[in-house]
N, C-alpha and C positions, 0 to 999 in steps of 0.2 A: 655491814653493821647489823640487817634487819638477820642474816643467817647466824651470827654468832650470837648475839641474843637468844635468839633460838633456841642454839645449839643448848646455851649455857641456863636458862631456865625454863627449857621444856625434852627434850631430847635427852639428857644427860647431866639431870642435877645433878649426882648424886659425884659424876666428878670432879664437877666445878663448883664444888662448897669448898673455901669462899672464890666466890668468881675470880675471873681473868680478864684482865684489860687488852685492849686488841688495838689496835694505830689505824684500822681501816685499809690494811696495804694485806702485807705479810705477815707480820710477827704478832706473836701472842706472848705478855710474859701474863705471870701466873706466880701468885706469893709461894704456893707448895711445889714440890714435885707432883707431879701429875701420874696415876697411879695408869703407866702404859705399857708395865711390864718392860722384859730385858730387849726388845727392839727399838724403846724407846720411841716408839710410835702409833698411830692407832688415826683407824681411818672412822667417821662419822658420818651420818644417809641424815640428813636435814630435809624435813619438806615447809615448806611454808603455805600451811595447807588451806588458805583461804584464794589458792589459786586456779581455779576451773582454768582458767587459758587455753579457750579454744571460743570457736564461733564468730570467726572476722574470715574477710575473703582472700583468699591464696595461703592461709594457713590448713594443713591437714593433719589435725591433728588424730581424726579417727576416734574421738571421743573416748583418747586416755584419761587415768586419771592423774591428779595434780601433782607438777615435776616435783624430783626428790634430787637434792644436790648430794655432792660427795664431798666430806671436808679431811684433808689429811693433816694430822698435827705430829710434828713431830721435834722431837727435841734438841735443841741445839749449841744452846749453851745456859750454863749459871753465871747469874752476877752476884758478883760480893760485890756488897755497897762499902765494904771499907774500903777500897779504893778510892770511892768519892771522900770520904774522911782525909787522907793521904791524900789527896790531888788538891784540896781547899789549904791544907796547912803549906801546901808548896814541897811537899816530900814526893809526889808523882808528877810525872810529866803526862800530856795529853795526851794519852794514845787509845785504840781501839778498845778496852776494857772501860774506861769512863764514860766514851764518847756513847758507849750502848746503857751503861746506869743511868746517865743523863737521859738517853732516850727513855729508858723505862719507864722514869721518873715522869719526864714530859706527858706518858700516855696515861698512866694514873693518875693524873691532874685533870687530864681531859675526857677521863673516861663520861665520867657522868653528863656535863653538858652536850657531848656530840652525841648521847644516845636521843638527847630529847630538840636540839636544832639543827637547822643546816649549820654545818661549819664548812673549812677548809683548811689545810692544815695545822695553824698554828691558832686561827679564830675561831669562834663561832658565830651566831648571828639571832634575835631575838626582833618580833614587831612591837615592843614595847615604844619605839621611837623610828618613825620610817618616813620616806619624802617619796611622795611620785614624781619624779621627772621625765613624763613623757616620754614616747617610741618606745610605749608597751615594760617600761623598765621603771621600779623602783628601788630606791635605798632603804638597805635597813641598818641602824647602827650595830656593831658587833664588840665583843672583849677578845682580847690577844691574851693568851698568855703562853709562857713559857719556862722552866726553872733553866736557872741559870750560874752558875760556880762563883762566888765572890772570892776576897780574899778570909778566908777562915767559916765564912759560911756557905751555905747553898740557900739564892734569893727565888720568890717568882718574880717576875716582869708584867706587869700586866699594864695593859693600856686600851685604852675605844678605838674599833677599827670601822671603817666602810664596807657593806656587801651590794652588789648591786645583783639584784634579785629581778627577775622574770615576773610581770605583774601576771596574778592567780588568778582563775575564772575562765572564760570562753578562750579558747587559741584563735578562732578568725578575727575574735576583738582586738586580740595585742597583732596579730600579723597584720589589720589594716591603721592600728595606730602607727606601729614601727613605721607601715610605707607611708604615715602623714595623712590617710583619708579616713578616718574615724568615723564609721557608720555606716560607710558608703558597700555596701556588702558585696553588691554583686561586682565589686570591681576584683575580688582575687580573681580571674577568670582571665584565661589568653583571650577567649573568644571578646570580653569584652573591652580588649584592649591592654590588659597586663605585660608591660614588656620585659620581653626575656632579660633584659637585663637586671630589674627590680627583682623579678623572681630569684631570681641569684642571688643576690642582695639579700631577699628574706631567708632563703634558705640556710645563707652562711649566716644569720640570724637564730635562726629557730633549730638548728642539726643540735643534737644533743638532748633538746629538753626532753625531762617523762613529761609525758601527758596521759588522762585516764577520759575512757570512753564511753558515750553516753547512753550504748545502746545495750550494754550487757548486763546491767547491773553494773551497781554501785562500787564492789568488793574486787573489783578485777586489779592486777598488778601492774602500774604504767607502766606503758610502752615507750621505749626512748626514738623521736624521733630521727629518721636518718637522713631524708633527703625530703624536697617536693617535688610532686608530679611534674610533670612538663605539660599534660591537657586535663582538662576540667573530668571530674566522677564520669559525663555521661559520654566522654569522649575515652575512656580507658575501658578494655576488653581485656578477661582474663579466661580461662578455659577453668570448668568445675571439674569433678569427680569422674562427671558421666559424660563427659569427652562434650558435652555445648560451652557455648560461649556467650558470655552475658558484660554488660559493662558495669560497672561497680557502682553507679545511680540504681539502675535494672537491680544487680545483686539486693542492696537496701532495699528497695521498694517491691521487690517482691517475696523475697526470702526470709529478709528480717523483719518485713510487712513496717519500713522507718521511712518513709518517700522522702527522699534529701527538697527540703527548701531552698535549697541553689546548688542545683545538678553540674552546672557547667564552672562553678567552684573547683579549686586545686584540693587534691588529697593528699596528705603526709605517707612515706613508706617508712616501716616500721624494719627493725632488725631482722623478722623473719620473714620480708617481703610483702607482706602483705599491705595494702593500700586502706588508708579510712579519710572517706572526704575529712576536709578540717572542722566541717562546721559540728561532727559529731564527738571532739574533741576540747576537753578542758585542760587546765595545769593547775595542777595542784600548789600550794601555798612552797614559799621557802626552796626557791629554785635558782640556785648560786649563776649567775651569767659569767661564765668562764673566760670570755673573748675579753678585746679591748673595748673600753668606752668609747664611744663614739664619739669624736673631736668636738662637736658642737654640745655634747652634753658635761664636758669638763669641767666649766663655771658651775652647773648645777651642783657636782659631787665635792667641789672643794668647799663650797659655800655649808654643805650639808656636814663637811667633816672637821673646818673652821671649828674653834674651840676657844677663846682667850682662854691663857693657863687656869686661870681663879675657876670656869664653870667645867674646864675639861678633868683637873682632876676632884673634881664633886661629881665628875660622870663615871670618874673611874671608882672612885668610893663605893658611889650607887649599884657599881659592876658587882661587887664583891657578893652580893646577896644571890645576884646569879651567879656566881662561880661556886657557892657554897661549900667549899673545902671542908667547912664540919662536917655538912650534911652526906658527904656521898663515902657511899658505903665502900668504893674503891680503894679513896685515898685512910678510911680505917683498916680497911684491911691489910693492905700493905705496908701499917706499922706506921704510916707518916702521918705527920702533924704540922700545917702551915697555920703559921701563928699572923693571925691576917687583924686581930681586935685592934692592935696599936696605929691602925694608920700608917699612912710611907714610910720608906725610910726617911732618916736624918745625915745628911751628910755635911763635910765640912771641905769649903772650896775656896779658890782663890781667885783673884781677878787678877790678870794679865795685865803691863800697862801697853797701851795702845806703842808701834814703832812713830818715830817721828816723820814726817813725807815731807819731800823736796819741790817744790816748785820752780819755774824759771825765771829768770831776769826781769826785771818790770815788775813782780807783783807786786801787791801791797803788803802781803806776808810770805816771804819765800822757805820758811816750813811752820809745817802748822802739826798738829797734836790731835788726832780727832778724838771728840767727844760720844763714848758711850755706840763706836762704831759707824760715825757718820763726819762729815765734815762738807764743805761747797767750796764752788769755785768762783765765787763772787771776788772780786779785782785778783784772780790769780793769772799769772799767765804758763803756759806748760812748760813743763822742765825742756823737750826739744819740741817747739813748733814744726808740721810741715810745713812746705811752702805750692800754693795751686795757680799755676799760670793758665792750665786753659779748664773748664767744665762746661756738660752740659744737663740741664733736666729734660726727661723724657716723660712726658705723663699719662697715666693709661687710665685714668679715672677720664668721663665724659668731661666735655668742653662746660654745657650747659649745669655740672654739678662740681667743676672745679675751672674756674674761665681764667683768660686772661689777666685778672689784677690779681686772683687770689694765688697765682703762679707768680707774679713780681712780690705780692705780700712774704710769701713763703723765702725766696730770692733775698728778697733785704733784711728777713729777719735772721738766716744762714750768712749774708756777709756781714751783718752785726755782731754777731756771736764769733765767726771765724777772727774778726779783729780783737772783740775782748780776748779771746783767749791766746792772740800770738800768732796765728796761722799764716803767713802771708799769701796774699790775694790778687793777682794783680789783672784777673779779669773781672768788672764788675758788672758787664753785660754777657750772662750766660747765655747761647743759645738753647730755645725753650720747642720740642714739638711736641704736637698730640698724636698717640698713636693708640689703635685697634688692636687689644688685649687679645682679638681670637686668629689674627694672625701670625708669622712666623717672628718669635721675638727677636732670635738673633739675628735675622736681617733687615730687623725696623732699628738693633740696635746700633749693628755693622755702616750701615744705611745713615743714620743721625752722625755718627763719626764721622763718615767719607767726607758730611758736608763741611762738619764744622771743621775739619781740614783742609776743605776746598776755600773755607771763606777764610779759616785766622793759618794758615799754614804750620798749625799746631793740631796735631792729638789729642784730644781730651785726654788728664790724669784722672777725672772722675765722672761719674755717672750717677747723676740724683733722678733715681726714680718714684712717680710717684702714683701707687697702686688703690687702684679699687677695692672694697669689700670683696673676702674672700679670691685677693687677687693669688693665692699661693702658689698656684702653680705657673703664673707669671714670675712668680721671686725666683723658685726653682730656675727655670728658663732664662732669668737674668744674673743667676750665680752663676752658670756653666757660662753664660759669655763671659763674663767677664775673669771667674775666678782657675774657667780651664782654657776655656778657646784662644782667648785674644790678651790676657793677663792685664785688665783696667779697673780700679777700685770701682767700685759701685756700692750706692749708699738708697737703699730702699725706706720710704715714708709710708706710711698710711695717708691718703687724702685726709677721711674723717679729723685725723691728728694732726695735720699740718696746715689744716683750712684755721686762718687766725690764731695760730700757735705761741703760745708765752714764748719770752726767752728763758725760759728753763729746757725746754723744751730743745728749743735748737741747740743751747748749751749739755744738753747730754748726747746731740747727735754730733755735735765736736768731738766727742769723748769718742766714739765709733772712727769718723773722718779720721781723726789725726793720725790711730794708729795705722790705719789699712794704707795710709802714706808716708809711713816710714817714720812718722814721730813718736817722740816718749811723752804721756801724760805727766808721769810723777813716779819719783822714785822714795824709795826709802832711804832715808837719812844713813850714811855707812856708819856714824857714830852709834846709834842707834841699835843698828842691826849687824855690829863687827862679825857675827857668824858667817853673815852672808858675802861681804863685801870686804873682809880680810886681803888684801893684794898679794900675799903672801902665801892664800892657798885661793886661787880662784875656785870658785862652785857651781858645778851645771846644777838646774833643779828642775826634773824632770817629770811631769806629768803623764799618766796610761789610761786608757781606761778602752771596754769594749763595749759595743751594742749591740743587744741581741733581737733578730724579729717580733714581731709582737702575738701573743698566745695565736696557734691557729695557724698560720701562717707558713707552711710547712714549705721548704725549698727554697724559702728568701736565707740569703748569708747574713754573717754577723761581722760585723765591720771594729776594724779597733786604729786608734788611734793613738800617736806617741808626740807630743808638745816639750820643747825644751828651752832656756832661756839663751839668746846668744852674747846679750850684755854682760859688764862684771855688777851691773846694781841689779839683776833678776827683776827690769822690767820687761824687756821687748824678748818674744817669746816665736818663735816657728815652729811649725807643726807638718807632719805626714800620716799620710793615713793608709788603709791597706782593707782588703774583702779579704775574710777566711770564710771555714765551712760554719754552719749552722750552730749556733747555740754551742759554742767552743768556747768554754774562757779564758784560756791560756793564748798568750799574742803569737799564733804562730811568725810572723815575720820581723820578730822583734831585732833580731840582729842585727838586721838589715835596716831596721829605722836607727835604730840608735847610732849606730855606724852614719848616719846620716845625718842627725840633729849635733853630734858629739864633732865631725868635720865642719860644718857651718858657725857652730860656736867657736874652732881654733883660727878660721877663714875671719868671723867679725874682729876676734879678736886682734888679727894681725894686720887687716885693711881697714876698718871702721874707726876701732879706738889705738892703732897703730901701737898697739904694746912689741915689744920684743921679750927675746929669752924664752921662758916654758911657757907657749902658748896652749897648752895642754892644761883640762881642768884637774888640780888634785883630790877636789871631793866630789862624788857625783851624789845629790839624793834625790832617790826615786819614789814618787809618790803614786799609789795603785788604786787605782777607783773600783768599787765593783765587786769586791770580790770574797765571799762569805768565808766563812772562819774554816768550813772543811774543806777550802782548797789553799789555804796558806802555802801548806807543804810542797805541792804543785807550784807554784808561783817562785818559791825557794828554788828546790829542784830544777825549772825549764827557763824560767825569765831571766832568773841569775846569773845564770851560764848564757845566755844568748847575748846578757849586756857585758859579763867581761870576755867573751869570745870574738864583740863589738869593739872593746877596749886592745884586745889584743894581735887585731887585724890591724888599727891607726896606732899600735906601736907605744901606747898611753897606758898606766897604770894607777886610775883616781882607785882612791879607798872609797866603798861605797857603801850606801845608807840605803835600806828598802824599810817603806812603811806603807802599810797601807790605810785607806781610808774609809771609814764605812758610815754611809746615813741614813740607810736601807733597815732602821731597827727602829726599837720601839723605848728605847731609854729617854724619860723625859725630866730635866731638872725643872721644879717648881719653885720660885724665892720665898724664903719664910718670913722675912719683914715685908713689910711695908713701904719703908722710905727708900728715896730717889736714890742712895746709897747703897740699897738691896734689891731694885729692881726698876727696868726701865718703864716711857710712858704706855708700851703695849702689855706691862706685868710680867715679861720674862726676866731671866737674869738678865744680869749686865754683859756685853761684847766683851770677848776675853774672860768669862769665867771658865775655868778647870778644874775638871774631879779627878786624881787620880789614885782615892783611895775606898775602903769600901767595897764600892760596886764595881771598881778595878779585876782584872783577871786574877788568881792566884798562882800561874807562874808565867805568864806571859809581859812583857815591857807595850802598856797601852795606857791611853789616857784618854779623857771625852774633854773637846775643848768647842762651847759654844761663841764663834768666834765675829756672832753677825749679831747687831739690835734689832730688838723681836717689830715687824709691822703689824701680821692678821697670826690671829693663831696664836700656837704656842709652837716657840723656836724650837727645833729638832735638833741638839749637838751631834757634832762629826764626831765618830771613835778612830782612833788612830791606833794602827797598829804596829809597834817596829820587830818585824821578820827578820832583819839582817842588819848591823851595825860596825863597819869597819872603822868608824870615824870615831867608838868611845864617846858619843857626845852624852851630855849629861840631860838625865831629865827635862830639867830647865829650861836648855839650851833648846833643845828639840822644839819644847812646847813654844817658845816666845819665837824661835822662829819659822815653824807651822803658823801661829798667829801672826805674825810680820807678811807672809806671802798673800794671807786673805785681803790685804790692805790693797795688791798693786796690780787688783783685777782690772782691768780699763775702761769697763762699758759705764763702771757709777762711781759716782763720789761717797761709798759707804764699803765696810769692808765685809766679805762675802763669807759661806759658811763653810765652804772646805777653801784650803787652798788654789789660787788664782790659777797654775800649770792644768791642776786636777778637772779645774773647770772648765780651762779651755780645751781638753783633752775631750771633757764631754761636748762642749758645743763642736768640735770634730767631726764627731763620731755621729754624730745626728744629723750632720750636715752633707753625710758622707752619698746619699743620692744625686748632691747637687753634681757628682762628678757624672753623672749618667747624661747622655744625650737627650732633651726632653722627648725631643721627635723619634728618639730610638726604640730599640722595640721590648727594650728591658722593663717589667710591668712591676710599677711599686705602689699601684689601686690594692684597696681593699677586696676586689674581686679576683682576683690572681688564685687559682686552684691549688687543692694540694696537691703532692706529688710523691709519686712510691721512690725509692731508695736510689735506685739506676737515674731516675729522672733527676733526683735533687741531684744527684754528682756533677750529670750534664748540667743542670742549672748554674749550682756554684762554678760551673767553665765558663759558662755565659757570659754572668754576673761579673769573674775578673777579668772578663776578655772585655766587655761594655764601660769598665771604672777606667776613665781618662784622667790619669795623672794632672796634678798640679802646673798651671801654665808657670814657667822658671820665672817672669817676673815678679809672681807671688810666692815662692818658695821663701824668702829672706822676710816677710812681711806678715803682720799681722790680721791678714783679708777674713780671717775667722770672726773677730772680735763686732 
């Protein structure tokens, strides 16, 4: 950014009257042709001349003068914006000439703010409003924006976003906040006990940031750090000019006449090798932290980006003054004009009515209507009850901080609940031990079963465990038993949670129970939902989605996931999952699931609810989590074919429906009344509202349907996209039953914001470590190194050599939920 600036008002006015907007990447567009003669290219020497850049140790520079970049522009195409004209009225389709106007368009929007904050691609980032949350990192609030194609016009989207930023000032300061000792100076130092492994820790911390140095002057150009030392300043030796050797404490203290105040301190290496202890380095303000947030710092940044709707968009209003669209001279010279005085848009939307739910025999209302996307289970009993003849609890929290009564409290307040809701029970003395969290779980778990086998000449069908703070990598350890090794529910507590627990409480952990043993909670009413539950065209409804590594993290796979229903009421739902390579979003092994989920629904069909005739589904719809607007076409092209290639291996030919889902945006509906009619008690819309005009695509079949009541915050509606439609379904039909699916998600009694398949597809896909051995040697720490190209390949072999398939008892069963 700092070189085309440059370029364009100092180096070469006199081409770039009026300037050129640049994306920060590659491309430059530029309102005129750019006078570069018939080669249509022209090379530019840029120096950024407030750079001496020399005078640090193991740099030789020779006492040049200040570097001079080479910039080559060349031309490469013209946009006509009438195509965006055409593409809004619905006379063009999306293809590679809009998708680059649009881009244009995006970057003269952005040009002016990214010259004057940190941003990141589609934000930027302003300290007008910022949180310190501790381990050297603060928040600063940010604005999103983006133009975006309506039906008949071209909108911007703008919305407040979160940056978590690098706190600015000393770098020994923040590298000994991150490690938790704030102050404590002489502790960066091996010698005084720094363990290699913490060092590591800070290092994949702090690699990346500039920092500017204290001992050159003010004006020097940060340096991005690369790595940390392994020994302290006065333990590093480097060889000078003149063939001696001095160690980089010695170099400072006598060369640069700087004597380091803690010698035995780690130094940063910089890109050209050179070493500078830390303590002679700062970071400068507005420093974007790339990696993932640190687990224990999540509460802080949701809290910080929390908004009820009524103050979030008075935050967004507030934005506009920073986005200044009049003001910058980009968006006049490019001829454009966002008309930002009138406030948001106005749209007009409709509320869905809720599907009707089924309950079981016994209740006191066997279907109810929920209200405004919620509803309970007070005198209901479940549409199919399990039934648990033997269990036992295992508990890993201490004796002395969870004892003996509050394990029977826990006990009676689980067999109270299992009776309200249907369960049948008919052991009401579970065996109860206490076991040591740092020993081998799945032989304290293997171990608890032998006995309670030796004593009631039953199995346990379940396993209530009940864990410690920060017990996770016990839960890890207690999924692989049970969910790959040995195939037994297990139903995991928090102590904190379960020490004197409501019966609400045990009553949503029925909701967990029931399905992992084979029950239905609650179906949708078939009058209600004829789309779904027509006898006459059975319907599989199929959930995808993949997960990708988290930033950084170079040679870990990406895992994806395929969830299908195998009932005819699309509650009771099975799932497989699968390792591909790295950051791939297409399923590579899709065939091969669907071909799987699609036989296990004709298998329930013909052994469970003992239907005969075509046990074959004739509509399949598939619903795709994940997956941005420019790989649509990809998802058409390779998934498509891999489910009817699915289809035409079991000899089946359903008509199929691909849509997919997206929450991953920044579209936010605000209610303009007031009353309980217009909006619920947290100010969002009402559950079941629908846009599907307006801000709808201009030739695409999509709709936003907010299909959850709003809790914290301002509710995020799901966009729906439909890619492919063999079934003809109507609008309507689509939408009410997309909203019917979000109803007969199983963990709550409220109905959720994407579709139930969708979501279980994602709890999958996240869960997909549990299939790793914990004791094995596959590494999914934060410390896990990167890796060059050859190594990831061999990694991703590991990786699916190490993923242990689903134990077969759990294949039929809902062990996800």
């Amino acid at each position: 950014m700092d070189l085309i600036h440059h370029l364009q008002t100092i180096d070469a006015v006199d081409v770039f009257t009026p300037r050129a907007v640049y994306d920060g990447r590659k491309n430059l567009f530029a309102p005129r042709e750019l006078p570069f003669g018939p080669q249509n290219s022209q090379e530019f020497d840029v120096c950024l001349s407030d750079d001496p850049n020399r005078g640090s140790p193991g740099e030789n520079t020779g006492g040049r003068g200040p570097k001079v970049y080479k910039i080559r522009l060349t031309k490469v195409a013209q946009i006509n914006p009438e195509v965006l004209q055409r593409f809004i009225l619905g006379q063009q389709s999306h293809d590679n000439s809009v998708l680059t106007a649009l881009t244009a368009l995006n970057v003269v929007v952005r040009m002016e703010p990214t010259m004057k904050y940190p941003f990141n691609v589609r934000s930027f980032f302003t300290d007008r409003e910022t949180k310190d949350i501790g381990s050297g990192l603060v928040l600063w609030r940010g604005y999103f924006q983006s133009v975006r194609p309506a039906i008949g016009q071209l909108l911007v989207n703008v919305d407040i976003s979160t940056g978590t930023m690098y706190k600015s000032g000393a770098l020994m300061d923040v590298c000994l906040e991150f490690l938790g000792r704030p102050g404590q100076h002489a502790l960066l130092s091996p010698r005084s006990g720094l363990p290699d492994r913490e060092r590591i820790r800070l290092q994949r911390f702090i690699s990346g940031i500039r920092v500017k140095t204290t001992y050159a002057g003010e004006n020097k150009t940060p340096r991005v750090v690369k790595k940390l030392s392994s020994a302290g300043a006065a333990d590093l030796s480097f060889t000078l000019r003149d063939g001696t050797s001095r160690t980089v404490a010695q170099y400072f203290q006598t060369i640069l006449n700087r004597p380091l105040r803690f010698p035995n301190n780690l130094c940063i290496e910089v890109g050209s090798g050179a070493l500078i202890p830390v303590e002679l380095c700062t970071i400068p303000p507005g420093q974007i932290m790339r990696k993932q947030v640190p687990p224990e710092k999540t509460k802080d940044v949701l809290e910080f980006a929390t908004k009820r709707p009524e103050a979030r968009l008075a935050s967004i209003t507030n934005g506009l003054s920073v986005l200044q669209y009049g003001q910058s001279e980009y968006v006049r010279q490019f001829g454009m004009h966002v008309e930002d005085t009138t406030g948001p848009l106005t749209v007009m939307a409709r509320v869905l009515q809720p599907p009707k739910l089924k309950y079981g025999p016994g209740s006191a209302q066997p279907t109810i209507t929920p209200s405004n996307g919620a509803w309970n289970m007070i005198d209901k009993r479940f549409f199919r009850p399990a039934a648990i003849d033997r269990w036992i609890v295992v508990v890993y929290e201490r004796q002395q901080r969870f004892n003996p009564q509050a394990a029977q409290d826990m006990i009676d307040g689980m067999l109270r609940s299992f009776r309200d809701v249907g369960i049948r029970i008919t052991d009401d003395k579970p065996m109860v031990t206490w076991q040591n969290g740092q020993g081998r779980i799945a032989d304290q778990l293997r171990a608890a079963g032998t006995e309670c086998f030796q004593r009631t000449k039953q199995r346990p069908q379940l396993i209530v465990v009940v864990l410690p703070e920060n017990g996770n990598d016990i839960y890890t350890a207690v999924k692989h038993f049970g969910d790959i090794t040995v195939g037994v529910a297990t139903q995991c507590l928090k102590s904190q949670k379960c020490f004197r627990a409501k019966p609400q409480y045990y009553a949503n952990v029925c909701l967990k129970v029931n399905v992992k043993l084979g029950g239905i909670n609650t179906i949708p009413d078939p009058q209600s939902v004829s789309v779904l539950t027509d006898p006459r065209n059975p319907t599989i409804v199929m959930g995808a989605d993949v997960i990708h590594p988290a930033p950084g993290s170079d040679g870990r796979p990406s895992f994806t996931a395929l969830v299908g229903n195998v009932d005819s009421d699309t509650a009771k739902y099975i799932a497989t999952s699968r390792v591909q390579a790295s950051r791939v979003e297409i399923i590579e092994d899709l065939q091969d699931m669907a071909k799987h989920v699609l036989s296990m629904y004709m298998k329930y069909r013909q052994f469970a609810e003992k239907k005969t005739g075509n046990l074959a589904p004739t509509r399949l719809i598939f619903y795709r989590d994940g997956v941005s607007e420019g790989q649509f076409k990809q998802v058409l092209d390779s998934e498509l074919k891999a489910i009817k290639d699915a289809c035409a291996e079991l000899k089946i030919n359903p008509k199929i429906t691909i849509i997919v889902v997206a929450k991953r945006h920044h579209v936010r509906f605000f209610p303009s009344g007031s009353g309980s009619n217009e909006q619920d008690k947290s100010g969002n819309c009402l559950a079941g509202t629908v846009v599907d005009q307006v801000v709808a695509h201009p030739t695409e079949f999509d709709w936003y349907l907010q299909s959850h009541g709003g809790l914290l915050g301002t509710s995020r509606p799901a966009h729906y996209n439909v890619l492919y439609d063999e079934n003809e379904f109507s609008a309507d039909g689509l939408q009410s039953l997309s909203f019917a699916l979000c109803h007969v998600y199983a963990r709550s009694t409220r109905s959720v914001s994407i579709p139930a398949p969708v979501y279980y597809a994602d709890i999958v896909c996240s869960r997909a470590k549990n299939h790793y051995d914990p004791q094995g040697n596959v590494d999914f720490s934060d410390s896990a190194t990167q890796l060059d190209t050859a190594q990831a390949e061999g990694a991703l072999e590991a990786y699916k050599r190490g993923f242990k398939p689903l134990h077969a008892n759990m294949a039929s069963l809902m062990y996800f939920s």
